[in-house]
PDB file with SEQRES, HELIX, SHEET and CRYST1 records, atoms N, CA, C and O in Angstrom:
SEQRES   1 A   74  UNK UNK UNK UNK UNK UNK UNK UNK UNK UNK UNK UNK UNK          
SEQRES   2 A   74  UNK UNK UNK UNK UNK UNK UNK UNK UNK UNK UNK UNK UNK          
SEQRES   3 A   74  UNK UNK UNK UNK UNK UNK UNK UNK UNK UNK UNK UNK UNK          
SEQRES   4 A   74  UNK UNK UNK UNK UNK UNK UNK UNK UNK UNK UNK UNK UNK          
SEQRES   5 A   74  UNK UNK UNK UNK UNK UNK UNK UNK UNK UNK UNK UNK UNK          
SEQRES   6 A   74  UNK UNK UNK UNK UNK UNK UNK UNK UNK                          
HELIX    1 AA1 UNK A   14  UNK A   24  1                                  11    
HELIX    2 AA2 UNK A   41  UNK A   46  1                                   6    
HELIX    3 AA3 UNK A   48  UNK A   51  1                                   4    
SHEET    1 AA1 4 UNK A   2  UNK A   7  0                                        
SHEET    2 AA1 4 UNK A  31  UNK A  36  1                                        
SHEET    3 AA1 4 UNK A  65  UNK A  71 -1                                        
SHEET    4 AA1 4 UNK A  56  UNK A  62 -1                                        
CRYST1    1.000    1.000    1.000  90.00  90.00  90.00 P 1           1          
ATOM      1  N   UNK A   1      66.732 100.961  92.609  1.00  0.00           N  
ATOM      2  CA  UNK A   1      67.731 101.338  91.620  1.00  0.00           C  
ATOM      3  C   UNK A   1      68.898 100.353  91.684  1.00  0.00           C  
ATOM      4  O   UNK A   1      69.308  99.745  92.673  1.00  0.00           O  
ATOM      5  N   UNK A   2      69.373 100.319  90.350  1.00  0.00           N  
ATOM      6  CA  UNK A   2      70.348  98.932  90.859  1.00  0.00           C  
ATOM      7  C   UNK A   2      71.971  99.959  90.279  1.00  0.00           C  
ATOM      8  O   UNK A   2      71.971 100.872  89.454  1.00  0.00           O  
ATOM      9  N   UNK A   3      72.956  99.506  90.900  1.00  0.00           N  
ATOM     10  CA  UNK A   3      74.308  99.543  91.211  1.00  0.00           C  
ATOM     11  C   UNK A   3      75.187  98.654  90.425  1.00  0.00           C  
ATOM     12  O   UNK A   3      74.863  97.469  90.355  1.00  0.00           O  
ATOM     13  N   UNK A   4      76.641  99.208  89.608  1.00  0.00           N  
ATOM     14  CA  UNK A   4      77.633  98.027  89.909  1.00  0.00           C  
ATOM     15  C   UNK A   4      78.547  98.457  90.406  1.00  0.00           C  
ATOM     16  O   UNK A   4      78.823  99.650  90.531  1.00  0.00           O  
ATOM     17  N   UNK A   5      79.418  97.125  90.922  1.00  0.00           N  
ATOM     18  CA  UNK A   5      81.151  97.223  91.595  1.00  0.00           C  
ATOM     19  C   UNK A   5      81.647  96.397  91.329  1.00  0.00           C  
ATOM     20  O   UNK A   5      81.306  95.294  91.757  1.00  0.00           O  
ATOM     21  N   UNK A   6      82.967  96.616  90.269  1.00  0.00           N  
ATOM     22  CA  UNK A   6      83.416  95.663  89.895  1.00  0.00           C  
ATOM     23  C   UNK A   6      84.687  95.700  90.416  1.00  0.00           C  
ATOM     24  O   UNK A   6      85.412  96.674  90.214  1.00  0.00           O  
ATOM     25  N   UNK A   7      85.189  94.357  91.335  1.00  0.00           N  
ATOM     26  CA  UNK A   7      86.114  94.361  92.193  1.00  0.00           C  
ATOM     27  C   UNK A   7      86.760  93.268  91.807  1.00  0.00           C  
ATOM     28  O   UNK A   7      87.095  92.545  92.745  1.00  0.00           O  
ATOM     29  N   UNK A   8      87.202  92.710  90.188  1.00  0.00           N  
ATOM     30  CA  UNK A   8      87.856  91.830  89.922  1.00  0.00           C  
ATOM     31  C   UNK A   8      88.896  92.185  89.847  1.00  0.00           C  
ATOM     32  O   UNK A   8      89.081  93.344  89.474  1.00  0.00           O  
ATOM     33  N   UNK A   9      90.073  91.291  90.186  1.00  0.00           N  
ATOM     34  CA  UNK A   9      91.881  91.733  90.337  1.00  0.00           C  
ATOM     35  C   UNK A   9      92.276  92.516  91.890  1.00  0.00           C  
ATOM     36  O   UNK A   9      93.462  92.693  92.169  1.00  0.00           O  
ATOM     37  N   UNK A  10      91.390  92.869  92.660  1.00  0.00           N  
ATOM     38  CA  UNK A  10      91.492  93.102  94.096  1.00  0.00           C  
ATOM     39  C   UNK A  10      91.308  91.670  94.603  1.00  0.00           C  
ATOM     40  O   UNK A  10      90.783  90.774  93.942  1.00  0.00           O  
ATOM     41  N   UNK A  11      91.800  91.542  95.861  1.00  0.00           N  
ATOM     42  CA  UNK A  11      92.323  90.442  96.953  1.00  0.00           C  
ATOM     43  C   UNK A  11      91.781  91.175  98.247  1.00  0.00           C  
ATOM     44  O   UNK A  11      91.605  92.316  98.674  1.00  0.00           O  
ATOM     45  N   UNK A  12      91.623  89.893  98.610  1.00  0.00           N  
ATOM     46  CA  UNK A  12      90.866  90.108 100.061  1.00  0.00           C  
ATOM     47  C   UNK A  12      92.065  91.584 101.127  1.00  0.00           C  
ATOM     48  O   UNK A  12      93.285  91.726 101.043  1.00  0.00           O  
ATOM     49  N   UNK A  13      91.407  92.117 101.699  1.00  0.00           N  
ATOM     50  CA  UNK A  13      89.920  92.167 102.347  1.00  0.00           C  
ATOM     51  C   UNK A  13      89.005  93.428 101.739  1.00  0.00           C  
ATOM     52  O   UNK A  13      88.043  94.037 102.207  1.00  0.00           O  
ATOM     53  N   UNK A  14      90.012  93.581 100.021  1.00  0.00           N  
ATOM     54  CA  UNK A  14      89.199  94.975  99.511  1.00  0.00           C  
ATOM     55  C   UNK A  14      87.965  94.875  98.756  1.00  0.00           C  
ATOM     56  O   UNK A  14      87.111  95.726  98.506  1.00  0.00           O  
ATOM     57  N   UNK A  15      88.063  93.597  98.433  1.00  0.00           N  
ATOM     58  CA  UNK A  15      86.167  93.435  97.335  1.00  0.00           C  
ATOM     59  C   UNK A  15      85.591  93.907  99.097  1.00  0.00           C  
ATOM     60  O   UNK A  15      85.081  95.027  99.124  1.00  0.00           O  
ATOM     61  N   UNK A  16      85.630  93.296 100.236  1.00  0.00           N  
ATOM     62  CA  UNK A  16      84.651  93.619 101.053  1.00  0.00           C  
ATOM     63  C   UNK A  16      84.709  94.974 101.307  1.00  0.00           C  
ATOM     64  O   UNK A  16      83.606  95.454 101.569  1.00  0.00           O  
ATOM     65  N   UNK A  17      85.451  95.595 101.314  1.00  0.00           N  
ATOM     66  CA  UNK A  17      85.424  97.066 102.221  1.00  0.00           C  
ATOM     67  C   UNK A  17      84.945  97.900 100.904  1.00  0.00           C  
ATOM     68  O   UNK A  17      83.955  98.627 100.978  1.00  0.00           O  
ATOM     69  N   UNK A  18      85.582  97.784  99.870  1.00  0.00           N  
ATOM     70  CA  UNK A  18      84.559  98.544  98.530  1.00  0.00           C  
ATOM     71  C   UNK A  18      83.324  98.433  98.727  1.00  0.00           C  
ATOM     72  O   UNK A  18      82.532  99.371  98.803  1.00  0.00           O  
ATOM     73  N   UNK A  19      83.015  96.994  98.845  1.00  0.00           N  
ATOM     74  CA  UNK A  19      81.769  96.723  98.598  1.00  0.00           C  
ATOM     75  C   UNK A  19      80.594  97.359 100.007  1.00  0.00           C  
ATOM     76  O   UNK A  19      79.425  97.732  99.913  1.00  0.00           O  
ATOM     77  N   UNK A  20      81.317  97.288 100.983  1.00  0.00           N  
ATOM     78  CA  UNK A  20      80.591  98.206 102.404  1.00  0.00           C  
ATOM     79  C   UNK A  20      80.493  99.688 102.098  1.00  0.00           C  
ATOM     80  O   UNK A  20      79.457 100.351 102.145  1.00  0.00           O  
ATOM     81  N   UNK A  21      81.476 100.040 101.838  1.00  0.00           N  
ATOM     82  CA  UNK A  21      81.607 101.457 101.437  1.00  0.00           C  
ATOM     83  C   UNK A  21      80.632 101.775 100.245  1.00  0.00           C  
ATOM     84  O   UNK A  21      80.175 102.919 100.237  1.00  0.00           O  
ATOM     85  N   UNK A  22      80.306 101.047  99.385  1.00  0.00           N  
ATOM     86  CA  UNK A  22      79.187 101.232  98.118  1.00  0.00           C  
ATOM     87  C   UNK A  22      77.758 101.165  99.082  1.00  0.00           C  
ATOM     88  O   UNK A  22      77.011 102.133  99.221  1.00  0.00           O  
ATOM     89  N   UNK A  23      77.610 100.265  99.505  1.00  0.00           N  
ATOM     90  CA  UNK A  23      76.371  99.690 100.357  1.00  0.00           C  
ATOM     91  C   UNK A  23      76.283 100.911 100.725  1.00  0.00           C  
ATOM     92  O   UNK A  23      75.308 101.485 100.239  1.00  0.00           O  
ATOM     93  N   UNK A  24      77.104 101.698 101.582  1.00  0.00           N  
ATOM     94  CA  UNK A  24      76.322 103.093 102.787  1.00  0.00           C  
ATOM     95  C   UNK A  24      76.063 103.624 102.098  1.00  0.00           C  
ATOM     96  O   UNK A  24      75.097 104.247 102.536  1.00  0.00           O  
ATOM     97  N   UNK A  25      76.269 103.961 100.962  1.00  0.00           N  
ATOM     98  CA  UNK A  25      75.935 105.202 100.439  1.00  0.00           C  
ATOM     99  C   UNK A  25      74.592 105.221  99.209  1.00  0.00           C  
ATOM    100  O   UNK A  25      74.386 106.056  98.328  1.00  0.00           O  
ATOM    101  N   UNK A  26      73.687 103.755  99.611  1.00  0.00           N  
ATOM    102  CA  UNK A  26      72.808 103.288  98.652  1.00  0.00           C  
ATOM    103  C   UNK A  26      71.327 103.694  99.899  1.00  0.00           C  
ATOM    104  O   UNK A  26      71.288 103.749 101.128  1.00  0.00           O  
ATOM    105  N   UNK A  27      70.530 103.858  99.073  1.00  0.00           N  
ATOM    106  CA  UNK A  27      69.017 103.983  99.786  1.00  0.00           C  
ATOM    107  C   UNK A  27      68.685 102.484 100.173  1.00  0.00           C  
ATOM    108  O   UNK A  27      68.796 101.472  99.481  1.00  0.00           O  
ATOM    109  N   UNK A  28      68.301 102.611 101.311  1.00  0.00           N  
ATOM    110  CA  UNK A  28      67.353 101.097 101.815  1.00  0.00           C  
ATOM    111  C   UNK A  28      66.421 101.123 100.131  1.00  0.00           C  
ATOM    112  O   UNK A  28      65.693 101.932  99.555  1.00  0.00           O  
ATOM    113  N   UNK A  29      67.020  99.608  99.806  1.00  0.00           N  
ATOM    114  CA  UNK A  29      65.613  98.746  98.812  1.00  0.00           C  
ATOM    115  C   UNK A  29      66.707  98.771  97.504  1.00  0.00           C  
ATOM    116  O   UNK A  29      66.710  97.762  96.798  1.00  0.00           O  
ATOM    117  N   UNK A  30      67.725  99.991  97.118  1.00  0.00           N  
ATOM    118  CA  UNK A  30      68.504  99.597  96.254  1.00  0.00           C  
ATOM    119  C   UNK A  30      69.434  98.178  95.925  1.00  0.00           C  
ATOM    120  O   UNK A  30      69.792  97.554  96.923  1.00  0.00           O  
ATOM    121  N   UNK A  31      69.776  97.727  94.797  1.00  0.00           N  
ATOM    122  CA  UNK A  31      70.350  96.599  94.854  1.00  0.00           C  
ATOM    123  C   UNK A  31      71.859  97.230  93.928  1.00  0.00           C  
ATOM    124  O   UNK A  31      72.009  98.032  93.007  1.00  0.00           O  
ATOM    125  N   UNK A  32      72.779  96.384  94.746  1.00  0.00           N  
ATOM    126  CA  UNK A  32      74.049  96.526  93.992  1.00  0.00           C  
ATOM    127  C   UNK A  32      74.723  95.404  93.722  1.00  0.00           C  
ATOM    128  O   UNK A  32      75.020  94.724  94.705  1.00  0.00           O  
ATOM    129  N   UNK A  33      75.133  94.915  92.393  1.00  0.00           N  
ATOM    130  CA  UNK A  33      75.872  93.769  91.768  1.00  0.00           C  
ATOM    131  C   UNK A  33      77.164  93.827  91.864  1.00  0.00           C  
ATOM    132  O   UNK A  33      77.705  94.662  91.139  1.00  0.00           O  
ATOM    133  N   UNK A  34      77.906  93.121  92.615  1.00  0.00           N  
ATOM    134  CA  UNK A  34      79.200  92.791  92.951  1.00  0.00           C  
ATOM    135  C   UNK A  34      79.877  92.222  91.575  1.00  0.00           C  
ATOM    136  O   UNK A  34      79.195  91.220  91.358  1.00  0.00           O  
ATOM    137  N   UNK A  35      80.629  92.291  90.760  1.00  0.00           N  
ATOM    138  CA  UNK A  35      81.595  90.764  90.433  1.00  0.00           C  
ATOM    139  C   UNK A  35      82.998  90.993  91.447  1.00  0.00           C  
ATOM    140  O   UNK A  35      83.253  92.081  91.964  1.00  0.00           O  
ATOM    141  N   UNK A  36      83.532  90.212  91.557  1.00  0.00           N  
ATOM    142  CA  UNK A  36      84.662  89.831  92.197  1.00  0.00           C  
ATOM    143  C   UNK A  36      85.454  88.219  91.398  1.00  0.00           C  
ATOM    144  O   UNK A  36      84.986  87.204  90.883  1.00  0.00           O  
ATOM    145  N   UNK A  37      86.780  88.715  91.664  1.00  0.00           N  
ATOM    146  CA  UNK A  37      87.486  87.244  91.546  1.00  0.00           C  
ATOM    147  C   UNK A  37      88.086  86.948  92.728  1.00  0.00           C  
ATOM    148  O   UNK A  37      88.459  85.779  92.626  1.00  0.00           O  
ATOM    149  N   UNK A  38      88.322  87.293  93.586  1.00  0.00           N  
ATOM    150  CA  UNK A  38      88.496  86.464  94.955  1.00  0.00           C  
ATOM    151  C   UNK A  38      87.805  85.525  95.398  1.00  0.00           C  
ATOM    152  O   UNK A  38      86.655  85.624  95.825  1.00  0.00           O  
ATOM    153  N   UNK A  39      88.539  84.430  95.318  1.00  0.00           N  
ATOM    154  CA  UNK A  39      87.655  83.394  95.900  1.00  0.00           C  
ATOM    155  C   UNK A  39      87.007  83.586  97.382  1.00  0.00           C  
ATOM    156  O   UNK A  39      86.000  82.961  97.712  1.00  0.00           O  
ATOM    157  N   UNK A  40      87.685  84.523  98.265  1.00  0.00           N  
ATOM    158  CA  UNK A  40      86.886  85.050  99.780  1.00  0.00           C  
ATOM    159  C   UNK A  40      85.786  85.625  99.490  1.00  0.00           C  
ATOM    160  O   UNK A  40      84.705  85.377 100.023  1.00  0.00           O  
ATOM    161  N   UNK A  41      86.015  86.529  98.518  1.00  0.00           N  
ATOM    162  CA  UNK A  41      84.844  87.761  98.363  1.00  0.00           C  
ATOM    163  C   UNK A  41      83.815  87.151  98.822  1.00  0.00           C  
ATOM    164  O   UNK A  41      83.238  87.447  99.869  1.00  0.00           O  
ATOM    165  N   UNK A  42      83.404  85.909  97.770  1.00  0.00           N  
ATOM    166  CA  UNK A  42      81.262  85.621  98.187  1.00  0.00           C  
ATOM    167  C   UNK A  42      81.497  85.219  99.836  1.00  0.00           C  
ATOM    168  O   UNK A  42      80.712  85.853 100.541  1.00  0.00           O  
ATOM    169  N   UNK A  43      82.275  84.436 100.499  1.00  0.00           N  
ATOM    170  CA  UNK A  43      82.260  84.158 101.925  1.00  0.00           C  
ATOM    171  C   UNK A  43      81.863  85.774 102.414  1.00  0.00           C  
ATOM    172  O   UNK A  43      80.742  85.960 102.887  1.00  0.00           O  
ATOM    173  N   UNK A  44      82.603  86.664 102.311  1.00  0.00           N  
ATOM    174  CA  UNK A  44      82.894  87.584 103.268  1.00  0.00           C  
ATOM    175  C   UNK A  44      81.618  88.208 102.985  1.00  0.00           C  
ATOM    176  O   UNK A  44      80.841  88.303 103.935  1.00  0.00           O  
ATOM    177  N   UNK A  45      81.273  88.633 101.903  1.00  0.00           N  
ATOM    178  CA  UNK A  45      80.181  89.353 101.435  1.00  0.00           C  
ATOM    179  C   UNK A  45      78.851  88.776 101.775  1.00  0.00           C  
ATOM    180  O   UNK A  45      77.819  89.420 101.965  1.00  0.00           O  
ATOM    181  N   UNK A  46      79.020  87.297 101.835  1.00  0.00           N  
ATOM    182  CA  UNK A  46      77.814  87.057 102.336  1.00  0.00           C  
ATOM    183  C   UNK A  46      77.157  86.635 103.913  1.00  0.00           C  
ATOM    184  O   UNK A  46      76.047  86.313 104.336  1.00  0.00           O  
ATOM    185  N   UNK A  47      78.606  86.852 104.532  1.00  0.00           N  
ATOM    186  CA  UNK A  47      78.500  87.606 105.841  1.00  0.00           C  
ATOM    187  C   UNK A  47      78.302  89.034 106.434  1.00  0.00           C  
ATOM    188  O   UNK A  47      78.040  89.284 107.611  1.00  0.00           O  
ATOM    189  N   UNK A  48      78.511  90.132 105.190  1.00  0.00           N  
ATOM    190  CA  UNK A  48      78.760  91.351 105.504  1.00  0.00           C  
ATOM    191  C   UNK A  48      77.096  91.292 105.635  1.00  0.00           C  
ATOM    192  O   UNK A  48      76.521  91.723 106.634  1.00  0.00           O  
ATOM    193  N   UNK A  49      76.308  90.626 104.352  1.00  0.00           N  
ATOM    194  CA  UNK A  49      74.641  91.108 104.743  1.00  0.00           C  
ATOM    195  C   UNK A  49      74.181  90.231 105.744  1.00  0.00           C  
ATOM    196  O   UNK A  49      72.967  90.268 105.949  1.00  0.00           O  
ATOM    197  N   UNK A  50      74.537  89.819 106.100  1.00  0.00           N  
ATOM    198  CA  UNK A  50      73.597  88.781 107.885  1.00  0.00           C  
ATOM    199  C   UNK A  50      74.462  89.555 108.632  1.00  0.00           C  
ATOM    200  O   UNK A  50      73.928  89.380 109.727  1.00  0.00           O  
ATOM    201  N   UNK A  51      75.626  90.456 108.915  1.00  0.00           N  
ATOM    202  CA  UNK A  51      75.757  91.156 109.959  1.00  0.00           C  
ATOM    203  C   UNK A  51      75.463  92.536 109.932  1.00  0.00           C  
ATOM    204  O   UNK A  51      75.544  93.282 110.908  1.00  0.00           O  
ATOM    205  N   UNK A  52      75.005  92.967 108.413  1.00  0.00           N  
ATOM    206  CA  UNK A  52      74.295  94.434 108.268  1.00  0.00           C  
ATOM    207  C   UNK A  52      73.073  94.570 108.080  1.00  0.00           C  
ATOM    208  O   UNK A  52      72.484  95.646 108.187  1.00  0.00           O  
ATOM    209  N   UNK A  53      72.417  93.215 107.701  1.00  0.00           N  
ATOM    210  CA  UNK A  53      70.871  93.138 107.270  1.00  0.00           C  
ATOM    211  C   UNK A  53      70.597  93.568 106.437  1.00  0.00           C  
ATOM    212  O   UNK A  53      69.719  94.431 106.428  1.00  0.00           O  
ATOM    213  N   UNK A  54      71.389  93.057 105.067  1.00  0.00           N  
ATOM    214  CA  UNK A  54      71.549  92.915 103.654  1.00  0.00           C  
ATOM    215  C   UNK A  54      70.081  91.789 102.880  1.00  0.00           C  
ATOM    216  O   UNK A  54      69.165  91.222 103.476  1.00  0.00           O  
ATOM    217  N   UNK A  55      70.360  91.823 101.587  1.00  0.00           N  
ATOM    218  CA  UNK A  55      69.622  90.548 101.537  1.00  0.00           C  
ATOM    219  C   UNK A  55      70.429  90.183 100.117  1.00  0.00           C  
ATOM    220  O   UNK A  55      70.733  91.034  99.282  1.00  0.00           O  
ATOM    221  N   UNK A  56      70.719  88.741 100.004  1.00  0.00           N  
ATOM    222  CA  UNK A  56      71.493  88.370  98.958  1.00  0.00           C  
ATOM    223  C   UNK A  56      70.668  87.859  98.229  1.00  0.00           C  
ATOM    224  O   UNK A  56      69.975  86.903  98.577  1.00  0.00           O  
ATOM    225  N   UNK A  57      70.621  88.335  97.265  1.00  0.00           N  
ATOM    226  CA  UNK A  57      69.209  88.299  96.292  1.00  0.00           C  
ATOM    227  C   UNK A  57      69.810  87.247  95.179  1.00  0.00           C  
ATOM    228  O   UNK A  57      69.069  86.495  94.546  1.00  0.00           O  
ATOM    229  N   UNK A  58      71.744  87.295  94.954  1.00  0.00           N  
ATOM    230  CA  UNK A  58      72.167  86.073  94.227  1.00  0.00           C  
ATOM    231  C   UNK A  58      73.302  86.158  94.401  1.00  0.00           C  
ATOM    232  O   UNK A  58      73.844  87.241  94.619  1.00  0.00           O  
ATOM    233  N   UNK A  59      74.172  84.615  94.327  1.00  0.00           N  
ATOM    234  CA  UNK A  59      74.969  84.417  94.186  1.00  0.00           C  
ATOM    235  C   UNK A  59      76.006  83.244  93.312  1.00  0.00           C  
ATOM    236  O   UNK A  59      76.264  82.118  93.738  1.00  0.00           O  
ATOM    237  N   UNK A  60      76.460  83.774  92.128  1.00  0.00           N  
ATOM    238  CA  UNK A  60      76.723  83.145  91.321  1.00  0.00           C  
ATOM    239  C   UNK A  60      78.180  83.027  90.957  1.00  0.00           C  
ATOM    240  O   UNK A  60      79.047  83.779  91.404  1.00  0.00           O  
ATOM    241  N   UNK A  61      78.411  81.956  90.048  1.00  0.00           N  
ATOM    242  CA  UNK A  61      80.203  82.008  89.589  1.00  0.00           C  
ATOM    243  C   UNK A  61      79.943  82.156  88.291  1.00  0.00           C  
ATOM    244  O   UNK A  61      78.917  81.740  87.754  1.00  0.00           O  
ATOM    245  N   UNK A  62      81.055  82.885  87.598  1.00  0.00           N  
ATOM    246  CA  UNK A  62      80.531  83.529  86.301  1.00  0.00           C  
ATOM    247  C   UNK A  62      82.326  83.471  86.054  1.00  0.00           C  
ATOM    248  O   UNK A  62      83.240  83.397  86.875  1.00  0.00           O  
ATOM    249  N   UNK A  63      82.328  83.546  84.401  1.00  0.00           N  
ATOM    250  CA  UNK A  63      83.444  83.549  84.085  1.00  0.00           C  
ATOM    251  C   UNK A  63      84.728  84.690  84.809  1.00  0.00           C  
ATOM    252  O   UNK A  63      84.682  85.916  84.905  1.00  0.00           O  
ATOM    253  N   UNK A  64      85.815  83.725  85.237  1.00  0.00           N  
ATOM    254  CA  UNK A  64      86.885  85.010  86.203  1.00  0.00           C  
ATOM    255  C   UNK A  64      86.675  85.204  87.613  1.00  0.00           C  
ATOM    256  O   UNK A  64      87.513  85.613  88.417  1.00  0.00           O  
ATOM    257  N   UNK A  65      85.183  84.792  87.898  1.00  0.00           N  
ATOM    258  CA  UNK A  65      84.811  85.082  89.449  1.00  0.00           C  
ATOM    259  C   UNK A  65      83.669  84.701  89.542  1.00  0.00           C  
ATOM    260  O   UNK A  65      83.328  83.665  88.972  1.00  0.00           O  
ATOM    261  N   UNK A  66      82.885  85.363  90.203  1.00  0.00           N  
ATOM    262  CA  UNK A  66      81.678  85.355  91.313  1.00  0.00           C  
ATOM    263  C   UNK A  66      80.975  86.972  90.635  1.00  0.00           C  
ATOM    264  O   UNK A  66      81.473  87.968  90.111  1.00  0.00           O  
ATOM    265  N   UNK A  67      79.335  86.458  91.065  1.00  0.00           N  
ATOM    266  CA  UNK A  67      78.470  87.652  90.606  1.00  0.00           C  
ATOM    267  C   UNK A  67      77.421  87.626  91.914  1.00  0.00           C  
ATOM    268  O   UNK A  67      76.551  86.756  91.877  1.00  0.00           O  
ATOM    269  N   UNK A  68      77.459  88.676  93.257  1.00  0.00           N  
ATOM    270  CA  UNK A  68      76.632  88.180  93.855  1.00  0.00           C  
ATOM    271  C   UNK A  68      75.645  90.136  93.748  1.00  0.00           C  
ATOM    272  O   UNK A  68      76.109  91.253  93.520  1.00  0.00           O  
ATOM    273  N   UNK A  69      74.337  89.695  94.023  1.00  0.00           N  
ATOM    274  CA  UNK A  69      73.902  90.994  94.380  1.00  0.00           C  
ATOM    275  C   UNK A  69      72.760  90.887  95.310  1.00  0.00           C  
ATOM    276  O   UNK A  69      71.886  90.021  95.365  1.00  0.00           O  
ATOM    277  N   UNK A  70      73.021  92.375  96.325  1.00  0.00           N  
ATOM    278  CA  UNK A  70      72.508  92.474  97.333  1.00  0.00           C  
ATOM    279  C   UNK A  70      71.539  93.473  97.222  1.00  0.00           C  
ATOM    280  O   UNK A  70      71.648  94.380  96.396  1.00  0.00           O  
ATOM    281  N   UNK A  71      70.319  93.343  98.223  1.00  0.00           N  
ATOM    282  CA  UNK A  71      69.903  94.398  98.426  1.00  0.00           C  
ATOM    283  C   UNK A  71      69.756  94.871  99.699  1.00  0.00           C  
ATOM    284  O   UNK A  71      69.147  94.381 100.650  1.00  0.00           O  
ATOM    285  N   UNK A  72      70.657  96.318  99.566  1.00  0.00           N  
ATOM    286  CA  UNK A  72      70.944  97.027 100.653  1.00  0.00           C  
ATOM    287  C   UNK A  72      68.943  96.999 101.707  1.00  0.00           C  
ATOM    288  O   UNK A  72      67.769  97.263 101.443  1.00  0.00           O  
ATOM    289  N   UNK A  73      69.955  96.391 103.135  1.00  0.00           N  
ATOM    290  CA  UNK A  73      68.897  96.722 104.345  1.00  0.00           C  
ATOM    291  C   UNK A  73      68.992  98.196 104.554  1.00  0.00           C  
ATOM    292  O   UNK A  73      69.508  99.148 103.970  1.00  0.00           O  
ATOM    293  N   UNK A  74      68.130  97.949 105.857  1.00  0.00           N  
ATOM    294  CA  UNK A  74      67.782  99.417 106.600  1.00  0.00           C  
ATOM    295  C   UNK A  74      69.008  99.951 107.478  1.00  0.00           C  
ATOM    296  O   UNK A  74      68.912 101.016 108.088  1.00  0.00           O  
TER     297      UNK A  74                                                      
END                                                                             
């Protein structure tokens, strides 16, 4: 099942903690689409899945920001 969170006009460190807080509450195999305009966001986010065992299925720059989406690990 896929997800959005749109965390454009937030500043670090809240695209990440939204975006953790969305993640727990998703079934292993769901995917959720981030946008963000923080330029940290894709860094942080794409550390949050190699230290939660995420999988970043994409990561893109799109008008205003960044479009990355994950799919929630186990």
């Amino acid at each position: 099942m896929d997800h959005q969170l749109d965390t454009k006009g937030l500043t670090c460190p809240l695209p990440l903690f939204r975006t953790k807080k969305v993640l727990s509450g998703l079934l292993p195999g769901d995917v959720l689409e981030v946008e963000a305009s923080d330029p940290q966001a894709p860094i942080e986010i794409r550390n949050l899945c190699i230290m939660d065992g995420h999988e970043l299925l994409s990561d893109e720059t799109i008008e205003g920001g960044f479009r990355l989406r994950i799919r929630r690990g186990r």
